[in-house]
C-alpha positions in Angstrom: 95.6 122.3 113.7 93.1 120.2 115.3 92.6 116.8 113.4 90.0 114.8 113.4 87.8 111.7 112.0 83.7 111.6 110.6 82.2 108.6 111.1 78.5 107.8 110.4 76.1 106.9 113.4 75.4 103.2 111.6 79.1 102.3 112.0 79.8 104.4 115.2 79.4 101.6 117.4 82.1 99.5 115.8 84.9 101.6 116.0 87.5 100.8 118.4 88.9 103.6 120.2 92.6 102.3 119.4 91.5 102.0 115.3 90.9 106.4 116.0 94.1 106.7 118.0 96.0 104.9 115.5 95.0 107.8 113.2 96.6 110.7 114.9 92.6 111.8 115.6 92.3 113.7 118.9 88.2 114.5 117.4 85.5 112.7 116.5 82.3 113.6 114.3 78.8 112.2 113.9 76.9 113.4 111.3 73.4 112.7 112.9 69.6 113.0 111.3 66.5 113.0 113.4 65.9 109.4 112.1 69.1 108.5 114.1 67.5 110.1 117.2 64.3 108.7 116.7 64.0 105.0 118.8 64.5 104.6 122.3 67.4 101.7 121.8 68.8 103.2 119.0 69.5 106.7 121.4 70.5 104.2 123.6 73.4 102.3 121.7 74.5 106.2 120.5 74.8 107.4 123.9 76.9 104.8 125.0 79.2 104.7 122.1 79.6 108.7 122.7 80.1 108.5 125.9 82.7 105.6 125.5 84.7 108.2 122.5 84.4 110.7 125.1 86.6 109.6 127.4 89.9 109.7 124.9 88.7 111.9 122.3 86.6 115.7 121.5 83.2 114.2 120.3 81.3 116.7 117.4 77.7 115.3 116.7 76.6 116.9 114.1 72.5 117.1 113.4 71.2 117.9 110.0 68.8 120.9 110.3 66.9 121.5 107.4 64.2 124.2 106.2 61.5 122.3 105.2 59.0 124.9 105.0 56.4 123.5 107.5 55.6 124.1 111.5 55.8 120.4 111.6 59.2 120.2 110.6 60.7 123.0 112.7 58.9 120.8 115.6 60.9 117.5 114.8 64.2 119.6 114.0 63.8 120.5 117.6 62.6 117.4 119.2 66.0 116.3 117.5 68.0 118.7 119.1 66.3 117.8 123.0 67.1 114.2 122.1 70.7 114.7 121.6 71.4 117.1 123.8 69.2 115.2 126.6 71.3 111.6 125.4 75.2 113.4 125.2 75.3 114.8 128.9 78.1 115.9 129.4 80.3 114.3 127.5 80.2 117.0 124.2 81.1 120.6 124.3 80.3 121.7 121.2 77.4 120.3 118.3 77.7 121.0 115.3 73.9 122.2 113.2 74.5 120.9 109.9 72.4 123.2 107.7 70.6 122.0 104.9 67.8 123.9 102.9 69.6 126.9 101.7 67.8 127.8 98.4 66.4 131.4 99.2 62.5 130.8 99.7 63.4 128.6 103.3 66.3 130.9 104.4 64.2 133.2 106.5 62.9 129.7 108.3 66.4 128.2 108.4 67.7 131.1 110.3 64.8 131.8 112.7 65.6 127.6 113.7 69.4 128.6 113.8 68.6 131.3 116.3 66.4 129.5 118.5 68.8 126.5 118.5 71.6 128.1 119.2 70.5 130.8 121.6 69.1 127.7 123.8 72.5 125.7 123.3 74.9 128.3 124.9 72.2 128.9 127.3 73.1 125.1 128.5 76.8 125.6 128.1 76.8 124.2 124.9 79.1 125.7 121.8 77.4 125.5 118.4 79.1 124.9 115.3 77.5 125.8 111.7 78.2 123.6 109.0 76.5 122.0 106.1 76.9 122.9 102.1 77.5 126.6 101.5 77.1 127.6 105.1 80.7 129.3 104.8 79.7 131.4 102.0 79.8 135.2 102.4 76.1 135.9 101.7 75.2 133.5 104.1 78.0 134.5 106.4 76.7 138.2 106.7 72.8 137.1 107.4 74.2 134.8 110.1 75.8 138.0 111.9 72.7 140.3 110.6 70.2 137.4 112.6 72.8 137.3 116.0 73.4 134.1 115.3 77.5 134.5 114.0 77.7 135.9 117.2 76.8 132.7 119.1 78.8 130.0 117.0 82.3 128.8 118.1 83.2 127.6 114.4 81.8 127.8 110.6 82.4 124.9 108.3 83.1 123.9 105.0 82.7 120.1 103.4 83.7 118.5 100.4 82.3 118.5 97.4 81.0 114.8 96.0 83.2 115.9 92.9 86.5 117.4 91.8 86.1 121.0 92.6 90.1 122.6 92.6 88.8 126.2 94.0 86.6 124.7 97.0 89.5 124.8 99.4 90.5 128.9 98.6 86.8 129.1 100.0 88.8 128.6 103.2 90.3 131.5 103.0 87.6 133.2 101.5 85.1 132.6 105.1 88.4 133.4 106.8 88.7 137.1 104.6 84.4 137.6 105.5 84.8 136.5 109.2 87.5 139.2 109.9 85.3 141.7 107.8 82.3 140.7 109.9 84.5 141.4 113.2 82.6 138.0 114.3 85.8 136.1 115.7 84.5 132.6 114.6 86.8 130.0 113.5 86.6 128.1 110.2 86.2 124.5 110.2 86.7 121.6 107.5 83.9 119.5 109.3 83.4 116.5 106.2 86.0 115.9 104.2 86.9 113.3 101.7 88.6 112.8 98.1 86.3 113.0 95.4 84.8 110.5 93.7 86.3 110.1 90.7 89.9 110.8 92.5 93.0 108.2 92.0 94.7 106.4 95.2 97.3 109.5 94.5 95.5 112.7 93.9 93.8 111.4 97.2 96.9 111.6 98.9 97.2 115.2 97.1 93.4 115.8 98.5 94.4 115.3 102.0 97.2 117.1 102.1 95.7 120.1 100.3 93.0 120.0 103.1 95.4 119.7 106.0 97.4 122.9 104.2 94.4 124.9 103.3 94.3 127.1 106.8 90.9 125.7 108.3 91.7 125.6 112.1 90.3 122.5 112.2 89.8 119.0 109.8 88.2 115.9 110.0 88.2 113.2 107.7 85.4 111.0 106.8 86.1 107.4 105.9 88.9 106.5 107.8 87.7 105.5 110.6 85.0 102.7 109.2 87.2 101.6 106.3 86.9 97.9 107.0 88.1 94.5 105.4 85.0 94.8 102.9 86.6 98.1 101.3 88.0 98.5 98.3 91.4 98.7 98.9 92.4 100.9 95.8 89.9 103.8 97.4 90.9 103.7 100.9 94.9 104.4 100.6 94.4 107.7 102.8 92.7 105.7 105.3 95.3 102.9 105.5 97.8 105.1 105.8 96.7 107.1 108.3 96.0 103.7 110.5 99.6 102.9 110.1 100.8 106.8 111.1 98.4 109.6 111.1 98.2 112.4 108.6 102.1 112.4 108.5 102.4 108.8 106.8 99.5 110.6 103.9 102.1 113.1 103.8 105.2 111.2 103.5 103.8 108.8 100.5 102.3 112.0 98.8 105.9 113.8 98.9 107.2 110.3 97.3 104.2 110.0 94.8 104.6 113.6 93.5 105.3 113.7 89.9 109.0 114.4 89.1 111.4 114.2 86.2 113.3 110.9 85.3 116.7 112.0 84.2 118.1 108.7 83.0 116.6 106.8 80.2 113.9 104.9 80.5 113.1 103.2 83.9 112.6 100.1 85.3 108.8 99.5 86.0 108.3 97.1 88.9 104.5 96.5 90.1 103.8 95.5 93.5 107.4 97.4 94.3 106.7 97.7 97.7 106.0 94.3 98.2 108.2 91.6 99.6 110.1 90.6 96.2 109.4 93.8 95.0 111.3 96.4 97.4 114.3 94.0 97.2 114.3 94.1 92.8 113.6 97.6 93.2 116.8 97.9 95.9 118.9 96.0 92.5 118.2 98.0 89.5 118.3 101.7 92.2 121.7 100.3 93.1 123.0 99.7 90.0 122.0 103.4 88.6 118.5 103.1 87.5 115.7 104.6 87.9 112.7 102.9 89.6 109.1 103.8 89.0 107.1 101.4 91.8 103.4 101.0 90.7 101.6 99.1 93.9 98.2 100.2 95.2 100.0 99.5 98.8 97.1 97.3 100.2 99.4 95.2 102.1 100.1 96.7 106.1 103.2 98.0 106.3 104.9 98.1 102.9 105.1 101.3 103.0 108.0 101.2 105.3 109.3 99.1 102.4 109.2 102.4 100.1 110.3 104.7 103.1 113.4 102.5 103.3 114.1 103.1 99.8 113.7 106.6 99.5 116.2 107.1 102.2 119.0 105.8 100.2 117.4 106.5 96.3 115.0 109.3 96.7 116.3 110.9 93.8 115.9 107.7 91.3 112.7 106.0 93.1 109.3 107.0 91.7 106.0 106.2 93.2 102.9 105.7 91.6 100.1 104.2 94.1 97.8 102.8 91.7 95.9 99.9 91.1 96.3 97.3 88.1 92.8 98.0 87.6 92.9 102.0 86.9 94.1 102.4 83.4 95.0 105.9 82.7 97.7 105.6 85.6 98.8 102.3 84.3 99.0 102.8 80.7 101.2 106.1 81.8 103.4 103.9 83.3 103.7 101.0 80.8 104.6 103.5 78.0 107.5 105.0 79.9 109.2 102.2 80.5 112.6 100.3 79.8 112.2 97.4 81.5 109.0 95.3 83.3 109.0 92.9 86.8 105.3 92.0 86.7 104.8 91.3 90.6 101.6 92.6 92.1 98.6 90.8 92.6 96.5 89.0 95.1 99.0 86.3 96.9 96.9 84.4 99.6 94.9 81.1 99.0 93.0 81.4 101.5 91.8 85.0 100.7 90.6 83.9 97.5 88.7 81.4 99.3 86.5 84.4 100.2 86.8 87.1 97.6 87.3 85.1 94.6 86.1 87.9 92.0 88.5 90.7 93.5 91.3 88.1 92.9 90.4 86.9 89.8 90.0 91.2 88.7 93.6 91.9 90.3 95.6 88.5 89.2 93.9 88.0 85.9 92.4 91.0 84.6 94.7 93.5 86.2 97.9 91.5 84.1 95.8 91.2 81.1 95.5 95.1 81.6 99.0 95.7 81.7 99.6 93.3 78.7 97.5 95.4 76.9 98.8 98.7 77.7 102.5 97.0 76.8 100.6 95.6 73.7 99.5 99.5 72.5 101.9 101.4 73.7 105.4 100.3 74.6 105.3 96.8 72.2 109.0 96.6 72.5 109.7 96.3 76.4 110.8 93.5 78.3 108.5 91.7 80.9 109.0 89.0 83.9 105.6 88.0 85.2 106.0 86.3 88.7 104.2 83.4 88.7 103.9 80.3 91.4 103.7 76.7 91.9 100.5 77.2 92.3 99.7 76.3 89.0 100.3 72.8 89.2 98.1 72.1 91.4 97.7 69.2 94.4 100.1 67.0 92.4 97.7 64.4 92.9 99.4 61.8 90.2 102.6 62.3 92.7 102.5 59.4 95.2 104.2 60.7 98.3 104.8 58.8 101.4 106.0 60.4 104.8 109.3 59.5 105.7 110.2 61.0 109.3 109.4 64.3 109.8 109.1 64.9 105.8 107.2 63.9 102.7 109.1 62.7 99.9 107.8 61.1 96.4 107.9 57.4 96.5 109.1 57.9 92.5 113.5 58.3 93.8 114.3 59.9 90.4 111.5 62.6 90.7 112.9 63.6 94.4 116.1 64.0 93.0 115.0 66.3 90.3 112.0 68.5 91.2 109.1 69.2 89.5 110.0 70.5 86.1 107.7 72.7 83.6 106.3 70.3 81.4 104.6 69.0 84.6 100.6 69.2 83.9 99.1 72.5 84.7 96.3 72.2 87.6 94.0 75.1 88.5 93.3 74.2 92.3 91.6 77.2 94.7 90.2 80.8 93.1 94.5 81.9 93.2 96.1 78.9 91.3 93.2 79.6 88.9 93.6 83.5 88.5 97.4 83.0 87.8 97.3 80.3 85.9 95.2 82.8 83.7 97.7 85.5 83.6 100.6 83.0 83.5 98.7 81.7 80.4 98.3 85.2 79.4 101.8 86.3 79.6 103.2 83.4 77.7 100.1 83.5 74.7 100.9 87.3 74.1 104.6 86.1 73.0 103.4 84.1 70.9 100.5 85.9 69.5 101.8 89.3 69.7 105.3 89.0 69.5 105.6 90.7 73.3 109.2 90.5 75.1 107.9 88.2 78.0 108.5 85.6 80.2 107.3 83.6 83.8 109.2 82.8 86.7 106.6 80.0 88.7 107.9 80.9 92.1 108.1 78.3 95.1 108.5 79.8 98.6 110.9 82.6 98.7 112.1 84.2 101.8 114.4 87.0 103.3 114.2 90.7 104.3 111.5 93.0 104.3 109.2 90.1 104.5 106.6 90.1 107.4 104.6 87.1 106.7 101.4 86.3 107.8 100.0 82.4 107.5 98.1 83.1 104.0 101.7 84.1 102.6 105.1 84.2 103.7 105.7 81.3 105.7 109.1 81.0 106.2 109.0 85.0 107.8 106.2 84.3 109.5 107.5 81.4 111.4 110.1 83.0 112.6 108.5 86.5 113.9 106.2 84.8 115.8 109.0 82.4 117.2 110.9 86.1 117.8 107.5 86.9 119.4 107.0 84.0 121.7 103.5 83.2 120.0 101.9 80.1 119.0 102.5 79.1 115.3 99.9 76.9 113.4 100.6 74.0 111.0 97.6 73.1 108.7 97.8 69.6 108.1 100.8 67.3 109.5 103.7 69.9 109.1 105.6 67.1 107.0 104.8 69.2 103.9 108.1 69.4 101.9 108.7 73.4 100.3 111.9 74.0 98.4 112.9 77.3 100.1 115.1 80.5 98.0 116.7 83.4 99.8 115.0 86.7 98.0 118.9 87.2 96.6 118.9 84.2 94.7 115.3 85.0 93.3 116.8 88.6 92.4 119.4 87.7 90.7 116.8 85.0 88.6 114.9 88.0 87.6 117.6 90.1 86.5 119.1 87.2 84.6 115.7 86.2 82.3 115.4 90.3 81.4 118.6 90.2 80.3 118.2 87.1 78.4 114.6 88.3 77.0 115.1 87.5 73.6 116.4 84.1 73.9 114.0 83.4 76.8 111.0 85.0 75.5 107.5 82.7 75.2 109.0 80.6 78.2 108.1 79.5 81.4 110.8 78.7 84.1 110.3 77.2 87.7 112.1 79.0 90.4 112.7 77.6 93.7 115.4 76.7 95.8 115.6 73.2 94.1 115.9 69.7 95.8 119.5 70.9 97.5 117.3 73.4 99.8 113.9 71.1 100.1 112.8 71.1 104.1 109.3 70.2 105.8 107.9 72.5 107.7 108.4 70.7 110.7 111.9 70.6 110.1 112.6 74.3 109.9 110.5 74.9 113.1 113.7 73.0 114.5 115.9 75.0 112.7 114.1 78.1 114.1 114.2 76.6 117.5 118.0 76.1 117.4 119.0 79.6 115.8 116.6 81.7 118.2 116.8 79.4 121.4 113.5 79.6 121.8 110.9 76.8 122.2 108.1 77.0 119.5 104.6 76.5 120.5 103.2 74.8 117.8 99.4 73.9 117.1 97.5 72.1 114.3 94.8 72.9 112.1 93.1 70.8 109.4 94.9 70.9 106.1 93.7 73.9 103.6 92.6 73.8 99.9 94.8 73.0 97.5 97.9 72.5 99.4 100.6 70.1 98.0 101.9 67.6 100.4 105.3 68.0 98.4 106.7 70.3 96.2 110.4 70.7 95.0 111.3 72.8 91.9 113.2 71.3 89.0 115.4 74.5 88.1 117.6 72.8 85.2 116.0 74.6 82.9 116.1 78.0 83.9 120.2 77.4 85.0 120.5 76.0 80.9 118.5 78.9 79.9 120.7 81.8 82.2 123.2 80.7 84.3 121.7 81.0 87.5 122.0 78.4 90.4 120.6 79.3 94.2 123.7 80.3 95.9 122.2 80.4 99.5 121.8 77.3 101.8 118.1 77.6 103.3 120.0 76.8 106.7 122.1 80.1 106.3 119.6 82.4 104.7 116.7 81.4 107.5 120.2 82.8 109.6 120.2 86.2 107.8 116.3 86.6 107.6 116.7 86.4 111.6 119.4 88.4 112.2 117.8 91.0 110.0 114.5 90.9 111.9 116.4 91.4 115.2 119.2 93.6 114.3 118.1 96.5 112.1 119.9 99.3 112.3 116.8 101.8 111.1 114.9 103.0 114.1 114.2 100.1 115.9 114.7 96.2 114.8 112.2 94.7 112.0 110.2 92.6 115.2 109.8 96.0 116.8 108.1 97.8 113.8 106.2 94.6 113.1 104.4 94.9 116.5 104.4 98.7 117.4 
């Protein structure tokens, strides 16, 4: 099967041959009106962005022909036609006449255009295709071959309905059935397909597949290709995956996303499982003998080889569900199933809710007050951590901090021995320390109000395998890959800043601890950070990086960004008084392990490799 993408002409000319190859596509479609066809620049700009496609990939324009009824219109559907053929050269074989205008009364019109179109295409070596909405059907299919035209076409094809529609792919099978009856030896075609409207992240994976399966010799895919950084990331899950491995990665996450029994009692229930923190809580509770149900809409690149990792050594216990906070039905599902909750998905970047402050504040705040809700209704009883950061306390402004060396410090001695504790002020600085300061709020108020089993961990900077940082989030990991990489690494600001750094194990085993101390714990907000013992500047663990990579680090500066603390240590007495736990690895020898993890993994390949194929 030939597979392939649909891309409109506006957004034709901004995607990257490399973005279509990263697909798996070998094809490429334009769906194509006269208006397209109708300026001088605009043919233009489309001839040179088919021509460019050309080169690595089968080009399909495809023109909308439509029975209007009038001479005049038949005379512009064919002006159209000499445009586009006159502007693709020879860089098409086939176009595909999207057929519009079926009702009865304009048939006879519609297929005397048909016929002249395609009897003067194949004249000039050119293969039509038929497509368009209930071009495929068997009424229509028999007056094609009754008019000669069947006879001409290389390929019928189907598209997707705008809404659910379970029978439309039999109809597959149905043109196939008509075709053979018709002796006509034309292929059948999915030419414009896409998930429904009203379709989940995961019965669009099911969508997908069902297309690929459904016997159509050919399919392309509309969306993927111009899904860009102002989509909606819980409506374009096919298209990401597909960027990060064709129509086998769709595939892959479906297989892991299909609804299956959970044999043990209740499970665990962590969101953004995928994620950084998340794979490695989810890796806990699998090993131990539960069972796992991951709820992350997977917007982040590559965390899906988080899950793939997983299901290798738990497929039998893991169970993925690759929603959104935001989408309700699948939420609420999950909520009320559950033994246990680790509350870790959300927006993480500053910077990114710099510029999209309303989709953080609708994934951070709303999305947890969501899933409070659904606990709240439904599952009243169950146990929840909510991660939380340091965020929430803001610049620290009252802290006077002078720079000693290479390092901040407070100039107040007793408070750099100590850390920040919780009763510190609370400080909503940038869009993110305001949207979870509201669900840390949140999660502690609906203890109180509601008499909810929960409880907040205010994270500092944690660190360690399957992280791959970027410089929004995940600095430690991001250091160091591009130190593996030999790239340039930016500071912003002086690079003295002070972080108190915790190995993901240590921050694991903090989790585990305050759900199995819920009851005492509940109502309660704890700091969790590597403490004063594993404070560093960042311009001190750039040395450290230098010394256990030998490489030199190339490192630039960039103005300081909002809300950034100069100095931040966690005070973690209280969560130690409260549980037990201490941070049991030195930030010297877990920056050690996160870097002999990124270059030695034994799973196809080290981590640096797959960060950069």
């Amino acid at each position: 099967m030939i597979f392939g993408l649909s891309c409109p002409a506006a957004r034709v000319c901004d995607v990257s041959d490399a973005a279509i190859a990263a697909t798996g596509a070998t094809a490429f479609r334009v769906p194509l009106t006269a208006a397209d066809l109708a300026e001088p620049g605009d043919r233009t700009r489309l001839r040179d962005a088919l021509t460019r496609l050309a080169d690595r990939f089968e080009v399909l324009p495809a023109l909308d022909i439509a029975a209007a009824g009038d001479a005049c219109a038949d005379v512009d559907c064919a002006r159209a036609l000499d445009r586009l053929i006159a502007l693709c050269g020879d860089a098409v074989r086939r176009i595909e006449l999207r057929c519009l205008g079926w009702d009865g009364a304009g048939d006879s019109r519609l297929l005397a255009a048909l016929d002249a179109a395609t009897d003067r295409m194949r004249a000039i070596g050119i293969a039509p295709v038929l497509g368009g909405p209930g071009t495929a059907r068997a009424d229509r299919l028999r007056r094609l071959q009754a008019a000669g035209v069947l006879a001409r076409v290389d390929a019928v094809a189907l598209e997707t309905p705008g809404r659910s529609d379970p029978d439309w792919l039999a109809r597959v099978a149905e043109a196939r059935v008509e075709i053979a009856a018709l002796k006509a030896g034309t292929g059948v075609w999915i030419t414009d397909a896409a998930a429904p409207r009203e379709a989940t992240a995961a019965s669009g994976l099911r969508h997908f597949c069902a297309a690929r399966d459904a016997g159509a010799d050919r399919l392309y895919w509309r969306g993927a290709a111009e899904a860009g950084a102002d989509a909606n990331p819980d409506r374009t899950l096919v298209a990401r995956l597909l960027a990060e491995g064709g129509p086998e990665r769709v595939r892959s996450l479906s297989e892991m996303a299909a609804p299956r029994t959970i044999r043990r009692a209740r499970p665990v229930l962590v969101t953004g499982g995928s994620g950084f923190i998340g794979s490695n809580l989810a890796e806990s509770f699998l090993s131990d003998g539960h069972d796992v149900v991951v709820y992350d809409n997977l917007e982040r690149a590559g965390v899906v080889r988080n899950l793939d990792g997983l299901a290798a050594r738990h497929r039998d216990r893991l169970h993925v569900v690759p929603q959104s906070l935001l989408d309700r039905q699948p939420l609420t599902e999950a909520v009320r199933d559950a033994g246990a909750i680790v509350h870790l998905a959300g927006q993480t970047a500053v910077t990114t809710s710099m510029t999209a402050p309303i989709r953080d504040f609708d994934v951070n705040a709303r999305g947890t007050l969501l899933l409070l809700e659904a606990m709240r209704r439904d599952n009243p009883g169950v146990p929840l951590v909510f991660a939380s950061t340091n965020k929430v306390y803001g610049r620290l402004e009252a802290v006077e901090v002078a720079e000693d060396g290479d390092a901040c410090a407070p100039r107040d001695a007793d408070l750099a021995r100590r850390g920040i504790g919780e009763d510190a002020e609370l400080s909503l600085a940038t869009p993110y320390g305001c949207s979870k300061g509201v669900a840390d709020q949140y999660v502690l108020d609906f203890a109180r109000s509601y008499g909810l089993r929960t409880a907040v961990l205010r994270m500092s900077c944690v660190y360690g395998p399957n992280q791959f940082g970027t410089e929004d989030q995940g600095w430690v990991a991001h250091f160091l890959l591009r130190a593996l990489e030999n790239g340039p690494i930016t500071l912003f600001g002086s690079g003295r800043q002070v972080r108190d750094v915790l190995y993901v194990d240590d921050a694991v085993d903090a989790y585990r601890r305050v759900l199995d101390r819920i009851d005492a714990v509940s109502g309660k907000a704890f700091n969790l950070g590597g403490g004063p013992a594993n404070a560093v500047s960042l311009l001190a663990l750039l040395r450290e990086i230098e010394a256990v990579t030998g490489r030199t680090v190339d490192v630039r500066h960039a103005p300081w960004r909002p809300g950034d603390q100069p100095w931040f240590v966690s005070d973690c007495a209280r969560l130690g008084a409260a549980t037990g736990w201490a941070a049991a690895t030195g930030w010297r020898d877990g920056l050690a392990r996160l870097a002999a993890w990124f270059t030695g993994t034994a799973d196809g390949g080290t981590a640096v490799e797959r960060k950069t194929a």
